[in-house]
MOPAC internal coordinates of N, CA, C and O (Angstrom, degrees):
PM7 1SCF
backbone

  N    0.0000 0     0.00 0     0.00 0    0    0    0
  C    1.4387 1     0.00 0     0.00 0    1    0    0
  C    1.5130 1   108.84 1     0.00 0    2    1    0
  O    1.2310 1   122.96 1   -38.10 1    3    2    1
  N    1.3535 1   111.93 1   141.90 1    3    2    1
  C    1.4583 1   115.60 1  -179.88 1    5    3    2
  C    1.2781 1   122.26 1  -101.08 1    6    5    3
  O    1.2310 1   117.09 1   156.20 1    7    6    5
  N    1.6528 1   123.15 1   -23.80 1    7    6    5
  C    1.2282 1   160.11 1  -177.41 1    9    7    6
  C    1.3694 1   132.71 1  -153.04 1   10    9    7
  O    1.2310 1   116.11 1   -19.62 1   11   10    9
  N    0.9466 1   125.00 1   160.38 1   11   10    9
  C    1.6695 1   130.83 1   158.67 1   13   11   10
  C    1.5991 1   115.87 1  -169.33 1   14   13   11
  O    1.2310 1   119.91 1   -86.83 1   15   14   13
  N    0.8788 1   117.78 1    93.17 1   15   14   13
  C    1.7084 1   137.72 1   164.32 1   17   15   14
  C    1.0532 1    92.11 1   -71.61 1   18   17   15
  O    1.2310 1   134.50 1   -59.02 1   19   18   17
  N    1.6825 1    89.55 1   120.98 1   19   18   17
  C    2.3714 1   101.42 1   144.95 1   21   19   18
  C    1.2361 1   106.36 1   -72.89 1   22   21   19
  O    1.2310 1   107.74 1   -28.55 1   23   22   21
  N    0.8797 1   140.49 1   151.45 1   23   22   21
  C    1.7184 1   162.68 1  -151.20 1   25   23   22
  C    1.2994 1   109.45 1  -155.20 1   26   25   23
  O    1.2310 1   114.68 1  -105.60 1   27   26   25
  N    1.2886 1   127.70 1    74.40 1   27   26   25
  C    1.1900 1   130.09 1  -158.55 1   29   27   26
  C    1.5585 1   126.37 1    41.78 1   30   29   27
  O    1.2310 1   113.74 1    80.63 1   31   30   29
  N    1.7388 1   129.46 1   -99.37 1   31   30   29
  C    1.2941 1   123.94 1   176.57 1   33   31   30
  C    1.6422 1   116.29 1   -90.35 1   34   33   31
  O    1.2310 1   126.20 1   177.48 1   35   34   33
  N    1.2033 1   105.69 1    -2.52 1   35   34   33
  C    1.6739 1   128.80 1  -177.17 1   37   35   34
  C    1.7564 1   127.31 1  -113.72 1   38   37   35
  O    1.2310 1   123.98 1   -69.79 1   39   38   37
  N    0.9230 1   109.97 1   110.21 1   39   38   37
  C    1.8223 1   107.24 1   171.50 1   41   39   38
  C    1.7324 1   103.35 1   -81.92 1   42   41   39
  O    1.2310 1   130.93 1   -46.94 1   43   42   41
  N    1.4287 1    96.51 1   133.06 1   43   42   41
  C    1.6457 1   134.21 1   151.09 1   45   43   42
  C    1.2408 1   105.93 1   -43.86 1   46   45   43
  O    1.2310 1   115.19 1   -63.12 1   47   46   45
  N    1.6375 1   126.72 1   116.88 1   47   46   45
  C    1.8600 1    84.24 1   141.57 1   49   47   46
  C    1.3665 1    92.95 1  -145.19 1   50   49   47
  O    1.2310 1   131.08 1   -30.77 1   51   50   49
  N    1.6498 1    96.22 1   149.23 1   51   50   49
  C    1.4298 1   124.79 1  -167.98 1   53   51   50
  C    1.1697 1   123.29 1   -97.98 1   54   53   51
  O    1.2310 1   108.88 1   -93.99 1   55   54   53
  N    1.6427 1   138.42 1    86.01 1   55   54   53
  C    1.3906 1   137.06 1  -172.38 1   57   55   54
  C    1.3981 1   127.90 1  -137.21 1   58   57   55
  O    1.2310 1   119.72 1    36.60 1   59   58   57
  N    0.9511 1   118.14 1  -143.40 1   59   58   57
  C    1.7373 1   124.82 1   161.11 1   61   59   58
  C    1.2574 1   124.83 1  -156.72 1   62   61   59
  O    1.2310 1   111.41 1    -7.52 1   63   62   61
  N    1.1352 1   133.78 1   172.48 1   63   62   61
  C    1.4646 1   135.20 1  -155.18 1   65   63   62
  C    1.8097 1   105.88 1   -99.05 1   66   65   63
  O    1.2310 1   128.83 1   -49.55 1   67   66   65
  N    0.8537 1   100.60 1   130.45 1   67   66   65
  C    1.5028 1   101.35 1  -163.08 1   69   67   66
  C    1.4903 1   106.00 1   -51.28 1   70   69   67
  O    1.2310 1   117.39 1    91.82 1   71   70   69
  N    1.1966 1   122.56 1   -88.18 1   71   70   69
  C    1.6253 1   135.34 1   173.81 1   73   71   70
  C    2.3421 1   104.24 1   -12.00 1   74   73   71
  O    1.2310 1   139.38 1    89.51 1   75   74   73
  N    1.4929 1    80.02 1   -90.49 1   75   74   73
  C    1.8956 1    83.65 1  -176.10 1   77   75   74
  C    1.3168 1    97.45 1   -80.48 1   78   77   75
  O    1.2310 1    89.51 1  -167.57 1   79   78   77
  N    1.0694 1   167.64 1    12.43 1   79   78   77
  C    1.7639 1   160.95 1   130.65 1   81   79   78
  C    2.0289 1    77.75 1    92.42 1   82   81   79
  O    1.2310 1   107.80 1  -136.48 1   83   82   81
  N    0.9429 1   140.38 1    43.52 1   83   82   81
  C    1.4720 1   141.40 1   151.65 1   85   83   82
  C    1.4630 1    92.65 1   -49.96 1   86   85   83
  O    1.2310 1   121.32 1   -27.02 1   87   86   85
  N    1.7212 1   115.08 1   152.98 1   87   86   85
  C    0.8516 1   125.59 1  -178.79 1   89   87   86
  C    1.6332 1   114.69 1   -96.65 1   90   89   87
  O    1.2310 1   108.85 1   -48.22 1   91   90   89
  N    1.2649 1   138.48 1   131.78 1   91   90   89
  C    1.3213 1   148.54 1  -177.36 1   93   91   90
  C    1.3489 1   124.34 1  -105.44 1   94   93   91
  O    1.2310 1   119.38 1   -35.94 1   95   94   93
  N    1.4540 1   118.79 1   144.06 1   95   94   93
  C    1.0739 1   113.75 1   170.21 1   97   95   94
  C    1.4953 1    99.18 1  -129.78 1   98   97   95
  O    1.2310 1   118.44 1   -33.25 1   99   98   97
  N    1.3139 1   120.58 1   146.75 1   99   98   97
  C    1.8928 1    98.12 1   162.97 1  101   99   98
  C    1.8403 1    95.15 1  -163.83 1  102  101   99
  O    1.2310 1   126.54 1   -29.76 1  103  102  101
  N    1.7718 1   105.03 1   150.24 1  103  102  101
  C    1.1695 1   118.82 1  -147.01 1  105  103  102
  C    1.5100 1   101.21 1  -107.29 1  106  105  103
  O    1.2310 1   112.15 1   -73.26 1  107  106  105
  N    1.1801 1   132.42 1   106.74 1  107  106  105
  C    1.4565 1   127.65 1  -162.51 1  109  107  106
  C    1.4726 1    93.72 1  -100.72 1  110  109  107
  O    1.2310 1   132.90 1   -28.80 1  111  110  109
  N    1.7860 1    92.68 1   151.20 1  111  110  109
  C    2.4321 1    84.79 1   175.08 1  113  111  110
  C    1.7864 1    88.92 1  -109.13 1  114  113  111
  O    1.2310 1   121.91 1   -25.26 1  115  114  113
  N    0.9638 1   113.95 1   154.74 1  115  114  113
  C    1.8720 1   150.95 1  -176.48 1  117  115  114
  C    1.9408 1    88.49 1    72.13 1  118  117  115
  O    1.2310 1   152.31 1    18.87 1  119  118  117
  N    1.0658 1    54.63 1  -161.13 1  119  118  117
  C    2.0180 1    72.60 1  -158.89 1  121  119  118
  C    1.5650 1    90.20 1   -90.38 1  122  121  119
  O    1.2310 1   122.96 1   -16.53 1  123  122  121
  N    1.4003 1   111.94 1   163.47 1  123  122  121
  C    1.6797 1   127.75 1  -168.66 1  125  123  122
  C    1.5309 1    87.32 1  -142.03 1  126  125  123
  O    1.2310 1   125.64 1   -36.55 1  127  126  125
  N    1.5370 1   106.77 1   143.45 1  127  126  125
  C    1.9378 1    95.34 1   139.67 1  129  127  126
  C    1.8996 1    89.10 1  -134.40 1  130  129  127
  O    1.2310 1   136.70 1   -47.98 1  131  130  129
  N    1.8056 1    85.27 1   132.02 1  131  130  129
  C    1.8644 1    88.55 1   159.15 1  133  131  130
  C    1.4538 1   102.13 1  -136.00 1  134  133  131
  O    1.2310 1   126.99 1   -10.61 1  135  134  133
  N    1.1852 1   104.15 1   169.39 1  135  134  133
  C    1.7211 1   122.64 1   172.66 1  137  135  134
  C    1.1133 1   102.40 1   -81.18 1  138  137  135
  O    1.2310 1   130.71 1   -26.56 1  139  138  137
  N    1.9651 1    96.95 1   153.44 1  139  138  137
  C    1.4344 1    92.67 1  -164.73 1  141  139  138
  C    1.8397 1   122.94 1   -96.20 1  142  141  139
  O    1.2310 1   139.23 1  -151.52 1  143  142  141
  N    1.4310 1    80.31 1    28.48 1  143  142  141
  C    1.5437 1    99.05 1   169.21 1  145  143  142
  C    1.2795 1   103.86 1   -95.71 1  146  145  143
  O    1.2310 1   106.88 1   152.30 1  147  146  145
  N    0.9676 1   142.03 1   -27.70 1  147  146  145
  C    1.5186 1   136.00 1  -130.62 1  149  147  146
  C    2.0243 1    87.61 1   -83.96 1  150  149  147
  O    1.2310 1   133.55 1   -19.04 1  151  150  149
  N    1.5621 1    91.41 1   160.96 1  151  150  149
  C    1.6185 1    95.45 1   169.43 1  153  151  150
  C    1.1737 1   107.14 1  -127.59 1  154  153  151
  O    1.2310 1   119.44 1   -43.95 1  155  154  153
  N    1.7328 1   118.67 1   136.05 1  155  154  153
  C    1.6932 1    98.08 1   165.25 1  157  155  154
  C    1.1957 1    91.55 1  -129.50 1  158  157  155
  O    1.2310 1   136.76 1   -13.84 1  159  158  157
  N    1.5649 1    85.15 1   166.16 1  159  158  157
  C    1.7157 1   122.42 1  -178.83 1  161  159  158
  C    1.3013 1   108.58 1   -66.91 1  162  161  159
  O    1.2310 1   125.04 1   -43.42 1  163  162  161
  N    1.3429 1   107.92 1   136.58 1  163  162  161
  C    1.3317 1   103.03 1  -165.72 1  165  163  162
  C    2.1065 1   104.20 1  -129.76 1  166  165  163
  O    1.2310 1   126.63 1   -57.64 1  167  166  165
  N    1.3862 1   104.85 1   122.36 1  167  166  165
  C    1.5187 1   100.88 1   173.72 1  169  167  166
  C    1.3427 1   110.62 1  -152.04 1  170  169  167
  O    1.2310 1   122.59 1   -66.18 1  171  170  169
  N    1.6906 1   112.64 1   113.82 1  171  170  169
  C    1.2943 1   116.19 1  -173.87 1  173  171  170
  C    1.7184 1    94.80 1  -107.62 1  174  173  171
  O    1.2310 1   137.02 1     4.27 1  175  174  173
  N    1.4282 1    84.64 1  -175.73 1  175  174  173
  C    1.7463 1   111.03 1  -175.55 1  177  175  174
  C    1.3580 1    95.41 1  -101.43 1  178  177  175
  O    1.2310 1   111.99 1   -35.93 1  179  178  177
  N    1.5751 1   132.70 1   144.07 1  179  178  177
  C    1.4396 1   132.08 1  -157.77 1  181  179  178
  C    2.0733 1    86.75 1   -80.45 1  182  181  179
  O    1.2310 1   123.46 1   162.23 1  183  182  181
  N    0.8026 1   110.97 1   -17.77 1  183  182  181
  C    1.6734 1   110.73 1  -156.62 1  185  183  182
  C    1.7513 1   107.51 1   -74.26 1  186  185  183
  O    1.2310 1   128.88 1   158.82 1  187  186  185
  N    1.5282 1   100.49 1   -21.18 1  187  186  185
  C    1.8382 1   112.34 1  -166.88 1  189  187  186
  C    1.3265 1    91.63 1  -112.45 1  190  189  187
  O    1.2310 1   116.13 1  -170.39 1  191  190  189
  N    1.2749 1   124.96 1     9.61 1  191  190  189
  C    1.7068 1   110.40 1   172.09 1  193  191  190
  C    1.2530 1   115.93 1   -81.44 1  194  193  191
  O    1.2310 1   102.93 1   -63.57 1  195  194  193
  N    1.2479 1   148.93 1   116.43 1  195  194  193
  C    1.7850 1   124.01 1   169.12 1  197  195  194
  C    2.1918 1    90.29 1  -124.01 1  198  197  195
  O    1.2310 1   137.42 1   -44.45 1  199  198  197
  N    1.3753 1    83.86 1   135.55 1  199  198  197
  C    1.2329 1   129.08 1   171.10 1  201  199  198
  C    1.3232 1   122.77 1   -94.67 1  202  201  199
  O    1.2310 1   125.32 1   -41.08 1  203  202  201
  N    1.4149 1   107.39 1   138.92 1  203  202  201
  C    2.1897 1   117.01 1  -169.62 1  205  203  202
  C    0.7926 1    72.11 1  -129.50 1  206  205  203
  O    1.2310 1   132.43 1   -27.52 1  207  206  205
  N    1.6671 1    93.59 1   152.48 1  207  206  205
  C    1.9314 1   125.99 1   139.68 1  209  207  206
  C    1.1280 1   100.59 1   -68.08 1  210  209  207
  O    1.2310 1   125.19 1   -36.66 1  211  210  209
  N    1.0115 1   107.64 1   143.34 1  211  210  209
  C    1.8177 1   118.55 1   158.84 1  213  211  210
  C    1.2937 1   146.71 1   -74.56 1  214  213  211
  O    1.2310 1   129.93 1   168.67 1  215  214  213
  N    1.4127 1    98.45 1   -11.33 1  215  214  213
  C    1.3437 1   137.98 1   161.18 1  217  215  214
  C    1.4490 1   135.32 1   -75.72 1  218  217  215
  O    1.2310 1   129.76 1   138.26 1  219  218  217
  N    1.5099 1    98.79 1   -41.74 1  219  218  217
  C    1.6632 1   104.14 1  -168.47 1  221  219  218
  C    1.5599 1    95.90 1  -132.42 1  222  221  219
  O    1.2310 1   109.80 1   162.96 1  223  222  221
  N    1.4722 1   136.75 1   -17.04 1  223  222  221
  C    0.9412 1   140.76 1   178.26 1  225  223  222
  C    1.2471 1   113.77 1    90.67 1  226  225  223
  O    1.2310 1   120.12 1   158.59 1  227  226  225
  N    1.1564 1   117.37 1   -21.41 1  227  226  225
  C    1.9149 1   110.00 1  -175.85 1  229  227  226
  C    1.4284 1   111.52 1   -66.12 1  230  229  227
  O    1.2310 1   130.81 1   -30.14 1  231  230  229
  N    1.1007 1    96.76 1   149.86 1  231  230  229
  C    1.7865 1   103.25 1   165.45 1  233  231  230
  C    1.3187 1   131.26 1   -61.24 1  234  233  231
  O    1.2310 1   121.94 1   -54.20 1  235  234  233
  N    0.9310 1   113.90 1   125.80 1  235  234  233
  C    1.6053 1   121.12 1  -176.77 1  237  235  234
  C    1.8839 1   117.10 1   -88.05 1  238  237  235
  O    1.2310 1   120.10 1   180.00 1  239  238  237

């Protein structure tokens, strides 16, 4: 993780994917604090993922 801002009732957190270092974003609800070492496990539902180009910004 590179970051994580609370954002009002929700923490940010700012990282990348371990393996290809892809860049991440993901939206946590109540507030978190981790170090910015820490790693978490990560398992979503295919339906809450949305994906950009990196290029043009739209969603893929």
């Amino acid at each position: 993780m590179e970051a994580f801002p609370a954002l009002g009732a929700d923490t940010m957190v700012y990282g990348q994917l371990s393996e290809s270092k892809s860049a991440l974003t993901i939206r946590l609800p109540n507030i978190h604090h981790f170090d910015r070492k820490t790693v978490l496990p990560l398992s979503v539902s295919p339906e809450k993922i949305h994906i950009f180009d990196r290029k043009t910004g739209h969603r893929i």
